[in-house]
C-alpha positions as CSV (number, residue, x, y, z in Angstrom):
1,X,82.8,114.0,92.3
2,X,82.4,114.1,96.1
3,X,83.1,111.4,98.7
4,X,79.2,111.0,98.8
5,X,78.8,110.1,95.2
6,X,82.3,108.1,95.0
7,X,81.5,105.7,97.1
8,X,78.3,105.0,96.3
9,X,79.6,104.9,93.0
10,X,82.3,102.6,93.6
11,X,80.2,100.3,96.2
12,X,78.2,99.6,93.6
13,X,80.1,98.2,91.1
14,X,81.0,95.4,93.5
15,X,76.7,94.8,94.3
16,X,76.4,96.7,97.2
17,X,73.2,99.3,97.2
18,X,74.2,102.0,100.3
19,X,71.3,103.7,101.5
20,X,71.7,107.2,102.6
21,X,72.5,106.7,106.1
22,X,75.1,104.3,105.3
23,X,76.7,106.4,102.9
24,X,76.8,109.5,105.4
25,X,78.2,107.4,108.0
26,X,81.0,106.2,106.0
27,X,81.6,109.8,104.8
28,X,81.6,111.0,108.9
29,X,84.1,108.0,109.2
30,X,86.6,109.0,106.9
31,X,86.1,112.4,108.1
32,X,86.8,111.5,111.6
33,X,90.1,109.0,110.4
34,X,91.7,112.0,108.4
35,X,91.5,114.6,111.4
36,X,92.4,112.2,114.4
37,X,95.3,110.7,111.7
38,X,96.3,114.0,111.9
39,X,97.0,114.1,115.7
40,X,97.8,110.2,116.0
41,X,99.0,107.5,113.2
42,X,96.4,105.7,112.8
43,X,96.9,104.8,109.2
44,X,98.9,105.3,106.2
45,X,96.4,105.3,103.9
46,X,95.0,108.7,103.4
47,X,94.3,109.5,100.2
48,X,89.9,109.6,99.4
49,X,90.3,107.2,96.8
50,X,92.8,104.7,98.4
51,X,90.4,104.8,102.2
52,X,87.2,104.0,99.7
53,X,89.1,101.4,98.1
54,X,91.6,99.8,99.9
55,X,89.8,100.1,103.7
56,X,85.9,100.5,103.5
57,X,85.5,98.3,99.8
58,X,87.8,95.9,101.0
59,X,86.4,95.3,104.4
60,X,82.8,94.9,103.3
61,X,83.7,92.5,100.4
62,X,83.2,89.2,102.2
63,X,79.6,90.8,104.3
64,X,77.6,88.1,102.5
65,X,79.3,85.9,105.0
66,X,77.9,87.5,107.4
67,X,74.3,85.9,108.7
68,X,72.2,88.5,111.0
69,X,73.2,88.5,114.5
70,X,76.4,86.9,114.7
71,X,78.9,87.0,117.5
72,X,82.3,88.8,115.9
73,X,85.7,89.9,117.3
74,X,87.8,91.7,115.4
75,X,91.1,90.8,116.7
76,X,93.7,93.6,115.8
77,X,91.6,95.9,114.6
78,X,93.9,99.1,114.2
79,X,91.3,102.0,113.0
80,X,88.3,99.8,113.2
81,X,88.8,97.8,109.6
82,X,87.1,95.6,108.9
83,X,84.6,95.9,112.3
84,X,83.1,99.4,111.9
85,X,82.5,99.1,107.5
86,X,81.0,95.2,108.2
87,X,78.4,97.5,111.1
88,X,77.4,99.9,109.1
89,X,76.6,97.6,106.3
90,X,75.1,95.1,108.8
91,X,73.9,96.8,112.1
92,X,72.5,93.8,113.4
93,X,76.1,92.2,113.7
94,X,77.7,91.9,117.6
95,X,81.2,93.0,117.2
96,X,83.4,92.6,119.5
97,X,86.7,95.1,118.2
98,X,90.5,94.3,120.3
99,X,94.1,96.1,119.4
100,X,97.2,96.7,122.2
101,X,97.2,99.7,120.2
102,X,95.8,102.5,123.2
103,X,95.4,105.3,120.6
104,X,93.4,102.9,118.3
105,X,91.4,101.6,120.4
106,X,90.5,104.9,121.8
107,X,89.6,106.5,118.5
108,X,87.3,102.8,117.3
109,X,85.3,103.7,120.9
110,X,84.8,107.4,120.3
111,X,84.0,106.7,116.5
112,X,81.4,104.0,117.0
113,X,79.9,106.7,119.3
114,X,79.8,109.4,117.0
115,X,78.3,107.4,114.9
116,X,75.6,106.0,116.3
117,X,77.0,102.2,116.2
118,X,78.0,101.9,119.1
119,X,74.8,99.3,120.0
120,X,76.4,95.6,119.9
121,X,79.4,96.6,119.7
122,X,82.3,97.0,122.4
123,X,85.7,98.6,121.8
124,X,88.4,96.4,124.4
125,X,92.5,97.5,124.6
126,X,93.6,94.7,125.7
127,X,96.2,91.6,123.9
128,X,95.0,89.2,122.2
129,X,96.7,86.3,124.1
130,X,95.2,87.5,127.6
131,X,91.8,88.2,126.6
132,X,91.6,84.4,125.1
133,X,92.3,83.2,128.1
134,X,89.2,85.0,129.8
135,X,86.1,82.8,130.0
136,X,83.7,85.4,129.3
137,X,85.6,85.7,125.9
138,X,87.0,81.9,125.0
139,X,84.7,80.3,122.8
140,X,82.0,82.8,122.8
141,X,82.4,83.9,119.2
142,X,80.9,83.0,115.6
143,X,83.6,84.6,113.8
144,X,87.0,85.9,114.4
145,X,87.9,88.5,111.9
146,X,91.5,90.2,111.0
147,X,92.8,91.9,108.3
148,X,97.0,92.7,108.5
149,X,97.3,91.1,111.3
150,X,99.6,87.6,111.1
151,X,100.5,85.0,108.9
152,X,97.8,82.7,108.7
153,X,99.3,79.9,110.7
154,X,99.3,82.5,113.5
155,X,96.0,83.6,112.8
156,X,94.7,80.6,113.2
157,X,96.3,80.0,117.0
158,X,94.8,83.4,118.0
159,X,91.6,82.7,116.7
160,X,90.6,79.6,117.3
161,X,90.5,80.1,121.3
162,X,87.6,82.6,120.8
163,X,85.0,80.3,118.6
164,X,82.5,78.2,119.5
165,X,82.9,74.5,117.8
166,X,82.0,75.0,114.3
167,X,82.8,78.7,114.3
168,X,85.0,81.0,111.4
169,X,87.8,82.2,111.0
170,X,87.6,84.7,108.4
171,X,91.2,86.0,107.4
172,X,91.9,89.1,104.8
173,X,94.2,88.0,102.8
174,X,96.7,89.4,99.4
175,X,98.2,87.3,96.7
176,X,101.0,85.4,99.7
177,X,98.1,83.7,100.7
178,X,99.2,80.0,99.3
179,X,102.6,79.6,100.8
180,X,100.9,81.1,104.0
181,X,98.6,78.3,103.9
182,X,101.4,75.8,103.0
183,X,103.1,77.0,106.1
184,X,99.6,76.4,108.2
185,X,99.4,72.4,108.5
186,X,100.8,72.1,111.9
187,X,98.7,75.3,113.0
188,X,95.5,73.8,111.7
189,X,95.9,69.8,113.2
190,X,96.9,71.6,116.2
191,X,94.3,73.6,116.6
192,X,91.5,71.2,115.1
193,X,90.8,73.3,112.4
194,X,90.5,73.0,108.8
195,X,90.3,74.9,105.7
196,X,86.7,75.0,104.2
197,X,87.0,78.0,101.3
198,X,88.4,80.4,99.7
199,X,86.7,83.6,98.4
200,X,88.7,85.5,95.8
201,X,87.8,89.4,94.9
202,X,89.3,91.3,92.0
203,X,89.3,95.3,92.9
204,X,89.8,96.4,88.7
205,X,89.9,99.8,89.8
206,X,93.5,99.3,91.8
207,X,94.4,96.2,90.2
208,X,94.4,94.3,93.3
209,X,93.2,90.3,94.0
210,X,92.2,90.1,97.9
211,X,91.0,86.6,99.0
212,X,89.2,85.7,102.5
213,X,90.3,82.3,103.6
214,X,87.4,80.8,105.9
215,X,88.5,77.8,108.2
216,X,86.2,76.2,110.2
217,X,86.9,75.0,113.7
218,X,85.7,71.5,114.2
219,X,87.6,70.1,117.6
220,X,88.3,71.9,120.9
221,X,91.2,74.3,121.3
222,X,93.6,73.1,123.6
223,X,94.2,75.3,127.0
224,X,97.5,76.1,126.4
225,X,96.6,78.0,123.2
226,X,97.4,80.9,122.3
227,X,100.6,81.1,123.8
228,X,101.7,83.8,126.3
229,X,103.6,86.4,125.1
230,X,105.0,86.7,121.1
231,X,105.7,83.0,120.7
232,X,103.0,82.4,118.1
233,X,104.4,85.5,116.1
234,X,108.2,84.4,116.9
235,X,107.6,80.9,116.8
236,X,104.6,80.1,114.9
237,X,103.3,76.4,115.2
């Protein structure tokens, strides 16, 4: 079976019904990740199978959340997961993509290029902590997105800067996910946010649970937030 017919295999097992364009893209995207992985590490996941499931499948899971139109950054976004597989499945999405990763960044701005995405959606190097403090980016956003990136409670203190009141946070998430959240009170009444759901996925093929927490933010961010430099990763609220 080729990549083609894999993943429009897998896909639909999980409801999703790729078109032909979507399919080639995705097949020109792992393509693309392979050869440039080749030159610079982008990922350790390699493998056909383990890309389909564990980086295109798993970012498109939660794209029902996704309403037409919506403002997104994808904060940390390494290789372009989850920002470029949510675009392809919804091109009318306005994604916003960050890392401090140079070489990352570089290759989720050629890619979205090459593949014709590249409409609505900007590719920024730059940290998180510095570009929330901009006021053409604070509060701007519908959704924040991340997948890998922190612990929730950190998470939430990069995030929250970017939304407008009664924006998402949308976090990718594996089975730690509880005593992340346990660990999050202080983050959350800090931040005015609060948990609303919790979306769980079983991948049967892998064996794998992934769950998106969504918290909502429903108060203003203080200024000081995030803080400068590492603090919310070294000293999380």
């Amino acid at each position: 079976m080729n990549f083609k017919e894999k993943i429009k295999n897998i896909t639909e097992n999980y409801g999703f019904n790729l078109n032909n364009s979507q399919i080639e893209l995705f097949e020109r995207y792992y393509e693309d990740l392979i050869e440039t992985n080749k030159i610079h590490n982008l990922t350790t996941i390699t493998e056909e199978n383990d890309v389909i499931f564990k980086h295109f499948l798993d970012s498109i899971l939660p794209v029902k959340l996704f309403k037409d139109n919506l403002k997104i950054i994808d904060i940390g976004c390494g290789a372009g997961f989850p920002s470029i597989p949510l675009k392809i499945i919804n091109n009318t999405l306005n994604i916003t993509a960050i890392d401090s990763v140079n070489k990352k960044i570089d290759f989720v701005s050629t890619e979205i290029k090459k593949l014709g995405i590249s409409s609505g959606f900007d590719a920024i190097h730059t940290r998180i902590e510095d570009l929330a403090k901009n006021s053409t980016y604070r509060e701007q956003f519908d959704y924040v997105i991340s997948r890998a990136l922190a612990k929730i409670r950190t998470n939430i203190e990069y995030s929250a800067p970017f939304l407008k009141q009664n924006g998402l946070i949308i976090c990718y998430k594996g089975n730690n996910y509880l005593e992340e959240l346990s660990e999050s009170e202080n983050a959350l009444k800090g931040l005015n946010c609060k948990v609303i759901d919790i979306k769980e996925y079983y991948i049967s093929e892998i064996d794998a649970k992934r769950y998106i927490i969504i918290i909502k933010k429903i108060g203003k961010t203080p200024n000081k937030y995030p803080r400068s430099g590492n603090k919310p990763r070294l000293s999380p609220l």
